[in-house]
SEZAVO-943812 format. One record per residue (C-alpha): residue in three letters; z, x, y. Coordinates in steps of 0.02 Angstrom, whole numbers, plus 32768, in hexadecimal, padded with zeros to 4 digits. Example, Ala and Ser with C-alpha at 12.3 -4.5 7.8 and 13.67 -1.06 7.14 Angstrom:
2
<"ALA", <8186, 8267, 7F1F>>
<"SER", <8165, 82AC, 7FCB>>
This chain:
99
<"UNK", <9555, 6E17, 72DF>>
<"UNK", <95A2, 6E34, 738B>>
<"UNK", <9582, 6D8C, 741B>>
<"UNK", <94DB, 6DA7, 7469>>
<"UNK", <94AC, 6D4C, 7517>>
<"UNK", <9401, 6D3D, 7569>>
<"UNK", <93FD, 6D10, 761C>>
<"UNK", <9352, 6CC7, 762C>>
<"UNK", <92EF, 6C8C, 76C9>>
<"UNK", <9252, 6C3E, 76B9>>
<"UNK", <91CC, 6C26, 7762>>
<"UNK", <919A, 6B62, 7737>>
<"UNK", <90E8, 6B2B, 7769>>
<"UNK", <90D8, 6AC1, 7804>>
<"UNK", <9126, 6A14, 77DB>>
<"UNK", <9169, 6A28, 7736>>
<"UNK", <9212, 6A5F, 7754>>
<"UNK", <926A, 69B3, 7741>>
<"UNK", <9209, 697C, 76A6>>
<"UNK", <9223, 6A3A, 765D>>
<"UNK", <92E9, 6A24, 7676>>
<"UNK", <92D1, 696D, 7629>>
<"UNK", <9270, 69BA, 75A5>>
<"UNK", <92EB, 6A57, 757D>>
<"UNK", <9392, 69E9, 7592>>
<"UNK", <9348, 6955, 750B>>
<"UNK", <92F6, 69C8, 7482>>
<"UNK", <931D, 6A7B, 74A2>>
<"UNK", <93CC, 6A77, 74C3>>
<"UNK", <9406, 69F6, 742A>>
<"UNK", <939D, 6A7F, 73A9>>
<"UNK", <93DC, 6B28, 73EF>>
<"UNK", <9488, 6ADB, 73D7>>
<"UNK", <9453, 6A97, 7334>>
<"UNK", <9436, 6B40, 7305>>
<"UNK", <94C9, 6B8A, 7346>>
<"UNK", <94A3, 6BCC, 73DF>>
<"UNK", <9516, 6B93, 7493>>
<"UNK", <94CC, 6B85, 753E>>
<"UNK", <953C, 6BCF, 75B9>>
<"UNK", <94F1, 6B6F, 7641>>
<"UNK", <9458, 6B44, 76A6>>
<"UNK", <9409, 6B2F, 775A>>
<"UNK", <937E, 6B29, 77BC>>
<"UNK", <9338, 6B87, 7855>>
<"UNK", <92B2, 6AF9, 78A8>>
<"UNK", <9278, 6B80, 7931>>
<"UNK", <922C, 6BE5, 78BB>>
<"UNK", <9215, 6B58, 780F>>
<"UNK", <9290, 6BC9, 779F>>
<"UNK", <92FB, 6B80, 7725>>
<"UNK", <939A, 6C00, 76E6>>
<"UNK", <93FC, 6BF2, 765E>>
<"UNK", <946D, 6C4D, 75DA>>
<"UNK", <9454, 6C3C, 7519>>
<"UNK", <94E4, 6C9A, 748F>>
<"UNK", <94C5, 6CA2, 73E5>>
<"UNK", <9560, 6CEF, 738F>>
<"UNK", <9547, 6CF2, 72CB>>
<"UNK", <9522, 6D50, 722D>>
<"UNK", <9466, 6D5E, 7264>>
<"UNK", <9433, 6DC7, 72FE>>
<"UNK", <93EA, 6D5E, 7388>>
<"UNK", <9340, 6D8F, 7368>>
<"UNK", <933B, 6D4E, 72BE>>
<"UNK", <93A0, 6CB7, 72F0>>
<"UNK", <9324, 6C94, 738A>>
<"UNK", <9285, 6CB4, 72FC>>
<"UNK", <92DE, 6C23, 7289>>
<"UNK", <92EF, 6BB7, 7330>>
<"UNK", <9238, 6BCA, 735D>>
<"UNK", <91F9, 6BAE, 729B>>
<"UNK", <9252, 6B19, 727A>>
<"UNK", <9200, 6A76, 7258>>
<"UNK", <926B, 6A23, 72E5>>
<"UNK", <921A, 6AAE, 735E>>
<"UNK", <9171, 6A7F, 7324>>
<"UNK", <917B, 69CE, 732E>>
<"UNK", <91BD, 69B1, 73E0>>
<"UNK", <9107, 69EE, 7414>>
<"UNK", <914A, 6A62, 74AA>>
<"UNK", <90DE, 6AEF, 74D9>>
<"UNK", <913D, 6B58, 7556>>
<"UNK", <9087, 6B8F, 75C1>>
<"UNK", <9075, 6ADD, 75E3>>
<"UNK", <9113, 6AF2, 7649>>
<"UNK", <9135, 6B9B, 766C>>
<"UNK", <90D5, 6C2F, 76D0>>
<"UNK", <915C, 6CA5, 76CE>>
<"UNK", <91EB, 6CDE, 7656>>
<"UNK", <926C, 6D70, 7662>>
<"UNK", <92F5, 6D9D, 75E8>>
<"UNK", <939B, 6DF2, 75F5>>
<"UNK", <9403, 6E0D, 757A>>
<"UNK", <94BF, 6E17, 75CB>>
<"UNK", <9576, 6E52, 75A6>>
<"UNK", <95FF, 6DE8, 75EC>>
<"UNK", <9686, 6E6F, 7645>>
<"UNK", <96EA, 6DED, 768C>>
């Protein structure tokens, strides 16, 4: 399967954007890579709560069905992270690299 990247920005509720990055860089991060997925980077907009970032799967599965193993695995389960708690908003691109 071709390299797919998402550019996702999520709106964080009021408060929660430092323990959400916390959160994402300590469990979230060391699983997608488990599963072979890279982060092309990440940031954080405090006027308006939103945290960015990049995520590539490039494998023999399409993203989709890599993303569905990510979110049924027992590791997902166990770290007890429901995204509402954290998150209002959520928007997804997925993007080409031209350059």
């Amino acid at each position: 399967m071709p390299k797919t990247t998402k550019l996702r920005t999520y709106t964080v509720r009021d408060g929660l954007l430092d323990e959400w990055v916390q959160r994402w860089r300590s469990e979230i991060v060391p699983l997608r890579l488990e599963l072979g997925f890279t982060i092309g980077g990440a940031w954080v907009d405090r006027e308006s709560n939103r945290f960015i970032w990049l995520i590539s799967y490039d494998g023999p599965e399409t993203f989709a069905e890599r993303n569905a193993l990510y979110w049924s695995s027992p590791e997902r389960k166990a770290m007890g992270l429901n995204p509402d708690d954290y998150l209002v908003g959520d928007d997804e691109l997925t993007i080409e690299q031209v350059y």
